[in-house]
Structure formats: C-alpha cells, structure tokens
C-alpha positions in Angstrom: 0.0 0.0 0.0 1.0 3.3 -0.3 2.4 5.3 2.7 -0.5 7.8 4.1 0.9 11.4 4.1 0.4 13.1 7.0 -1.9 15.9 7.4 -0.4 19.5 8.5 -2.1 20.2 11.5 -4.7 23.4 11.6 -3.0 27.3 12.1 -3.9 28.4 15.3 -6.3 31.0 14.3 -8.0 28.3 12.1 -8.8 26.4 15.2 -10.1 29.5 17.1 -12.2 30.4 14.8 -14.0 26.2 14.2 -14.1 26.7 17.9 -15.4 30.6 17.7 -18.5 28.7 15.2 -18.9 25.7 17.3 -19.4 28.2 20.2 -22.3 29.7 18.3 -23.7 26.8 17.0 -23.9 25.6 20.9 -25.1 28.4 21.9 -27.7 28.7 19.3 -29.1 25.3 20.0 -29.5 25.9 23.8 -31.2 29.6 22.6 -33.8 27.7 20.8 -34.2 24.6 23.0 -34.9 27.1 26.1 -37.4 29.3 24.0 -39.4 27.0 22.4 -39.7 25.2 25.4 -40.8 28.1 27.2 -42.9 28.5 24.2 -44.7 24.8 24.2 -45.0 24.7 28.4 -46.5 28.2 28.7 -48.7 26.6 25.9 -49.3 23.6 27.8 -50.1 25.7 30.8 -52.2 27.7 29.2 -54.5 25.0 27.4 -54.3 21.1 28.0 -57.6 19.8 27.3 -57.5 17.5 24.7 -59.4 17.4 21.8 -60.9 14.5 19.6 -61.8 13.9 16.0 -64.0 11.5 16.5 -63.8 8.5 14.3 -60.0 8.8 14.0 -59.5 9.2 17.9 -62.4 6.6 19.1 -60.5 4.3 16.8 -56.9 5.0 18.4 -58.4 5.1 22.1 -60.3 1.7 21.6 -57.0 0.3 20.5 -55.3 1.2 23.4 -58.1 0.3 26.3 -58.5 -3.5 24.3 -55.3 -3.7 22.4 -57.2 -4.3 18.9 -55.2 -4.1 15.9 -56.2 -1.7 13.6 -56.8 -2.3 9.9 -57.0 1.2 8.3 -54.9 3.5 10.9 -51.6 2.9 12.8 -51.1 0.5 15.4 -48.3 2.4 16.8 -50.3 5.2 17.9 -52.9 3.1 19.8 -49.2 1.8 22.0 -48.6 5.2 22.4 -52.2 6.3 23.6 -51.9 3.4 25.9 -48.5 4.4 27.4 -49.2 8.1 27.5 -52.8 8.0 28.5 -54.1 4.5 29.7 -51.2 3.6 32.3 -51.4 7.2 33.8 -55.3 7.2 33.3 -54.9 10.2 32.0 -55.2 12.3 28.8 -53.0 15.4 29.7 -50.0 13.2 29.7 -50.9 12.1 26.1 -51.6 16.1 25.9 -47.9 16.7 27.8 -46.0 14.2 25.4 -47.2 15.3 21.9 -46.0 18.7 23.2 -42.8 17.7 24.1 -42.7 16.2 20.5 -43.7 19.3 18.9 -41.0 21.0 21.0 -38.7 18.3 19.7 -40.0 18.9 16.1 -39.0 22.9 16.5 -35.9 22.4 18.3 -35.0 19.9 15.1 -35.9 22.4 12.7 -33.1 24.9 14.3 -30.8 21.8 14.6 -31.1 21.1 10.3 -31.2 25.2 9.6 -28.0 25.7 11.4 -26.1 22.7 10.3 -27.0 22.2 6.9 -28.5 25.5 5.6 -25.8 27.6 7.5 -28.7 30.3 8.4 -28.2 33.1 11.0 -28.5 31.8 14.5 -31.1 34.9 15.2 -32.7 33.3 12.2 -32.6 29.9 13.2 -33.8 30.2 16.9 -36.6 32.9 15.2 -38.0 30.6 13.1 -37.8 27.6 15.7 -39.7 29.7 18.1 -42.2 30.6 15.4 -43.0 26.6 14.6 -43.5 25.9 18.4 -46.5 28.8 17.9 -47.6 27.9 14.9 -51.5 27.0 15.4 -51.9 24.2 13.7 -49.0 22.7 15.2 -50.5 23.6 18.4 -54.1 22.0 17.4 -52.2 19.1 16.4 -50.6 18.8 20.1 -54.0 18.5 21.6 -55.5 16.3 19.4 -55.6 12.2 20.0 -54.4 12.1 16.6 -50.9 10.8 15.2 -50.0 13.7 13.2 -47.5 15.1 16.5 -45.6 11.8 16.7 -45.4 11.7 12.8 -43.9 15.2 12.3 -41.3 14.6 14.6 -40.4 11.4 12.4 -40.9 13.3 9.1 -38.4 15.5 10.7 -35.8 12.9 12.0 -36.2 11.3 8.5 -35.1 14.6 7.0 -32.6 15.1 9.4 -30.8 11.7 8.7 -31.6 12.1 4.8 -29.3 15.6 5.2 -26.7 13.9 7.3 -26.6 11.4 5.0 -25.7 13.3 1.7 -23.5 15.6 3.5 -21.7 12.5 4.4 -22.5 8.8 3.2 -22.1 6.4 5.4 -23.8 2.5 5.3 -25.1 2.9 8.6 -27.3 5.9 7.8 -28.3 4.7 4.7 -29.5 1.8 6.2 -31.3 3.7 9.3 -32.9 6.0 6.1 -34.1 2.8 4.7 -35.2 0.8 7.8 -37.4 3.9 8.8 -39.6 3.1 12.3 -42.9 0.7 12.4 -46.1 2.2 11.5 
C-alpha cells in the first residue's frame, strides 16, 4: 500500500475560529431549546384539554383500552395512547408528550437550519420559536391524533436524509431505509 501522508495540522487561528463557530452553534441550539420550550410549556399551561376527532380518535383510544389491531390507521399510535394516556389514566400526559414532541420537532428544525442551511443563528432560533407557535402545530398537540408523533419522524427522517448526503455512510443509509414501524 501506499504510505498515508500526514496531514499539516490546523493554524492556530484556524482552530479559534472552528471553535469561535462551534461556540455559536452551541449556543444557538441551547437559545432555541430554552425558547421554544418556554414557548410549548406556557402553551401547555395555558391550554391542555384534549381534543378528539371522533372517528380517528375513538378508533386510536379503543386500541389502546382493548389492544385491537387496527386495519386502516396505525397501530403504533394506539401503544402510544396506551402508554401516554391509559397507564397514567390520563389524557394530559398524552396532551404533555405530543408537546414535548412538537418542542422536539421545533428544536430539530433549528438543529437542520444551522447545520445544513448555515442560516443566522437569530434566524434559526426565530424561526424555531415561530413553529413551536404555529397553530396548527398547536391543534395538532391536543388532538388524539398521530399527526405530533409523525412530524417529529418526518423531521428525524429529513434530518438523517441531510446527514446522510452531507456525508454517506452504510449505517445511515440503512437507518434511512429501515425507517420506524407504523
């Protein structure tokens, strides 16, 4: 094989300034993750009645009290009702965990604007803040529906989709593919 040249280490200043950005980037990420969870609790606070379409949200709340499989809706959210809302005997903490996913979902949107769209961190943590108000992101957060849990995937599925062409690895191509159960 051939011998591996070695590679000239960074200029000082070069690594001051990568650590200068990573400093930003940090601090960025903590701005948003405080915000829009200030955001989604005062939110939560605020309003955390849920709400049902029925039809859709009998159908999800029946699978969780008798464990039914459902054969035109996911099964996965009927687990989910059942482990946010059944064992607790409760439907705020259904209410509570879809909001902590839409928090998650803003949060992530910073995460993929900062990393892989190099926007302004004022930008970044701005438009986080604004998809953790959003209404309909809201409505979905108090609805027994799926739609919270799913835009938090669609999200994660982006955000490994991004990682993965700004660096191709087997792994992720393989965590793209397997995707999560419906």
């Amino acid at each position: 094989m051939f011998p591996i040249a070695p590679q000239p280490s960074p200029e000082p200043h070069e690594q001051r300034a990568q650590h200068a950005r990573l400093s930003v980037f940090r601090r960025a990420l903590v701005a948003a993750a405080v915000a829009v969870l200030v955001v989604k609790l005062v939110w939560f606070a605020v309003d955390a009645m849920p709400l049902f379409y029925m039809g859709d949200s009998r159908a999800y709340i029946n699978s969780a009290l008798w464990h039914r499989p459902l054969t035109d809706r996911s099964n996965t959210y009927g687990w989910l009702v059942w482990a946010f809302a059944v064992v607790p005997r409760s439907l705020t903490t259904l209410v509570l965990a879809q909001t902590l996913a839409g928090a998650a979902t803003a949060w992530l949107l910073a995460v993929i604007l900062l990393r892989f769209f190099k926007v302004h961190p004022a930008i970044t943590v701005s438009a986080a803040v604004v998809l953790a108000g959003e209404p309909l992101q809201m409505l979905y957060e108090r609805m027994v529906l799926t739609e919270s849990f799913t835009i938090l995937l669609l999200v994660v599925y982006t955000l490994l989709s991004l990682s993965y062409l700004v660096r191709p690895r087997l792994v992720m191509l393989v965590a793209i593919a397997g995707g999560l159960p419906s």
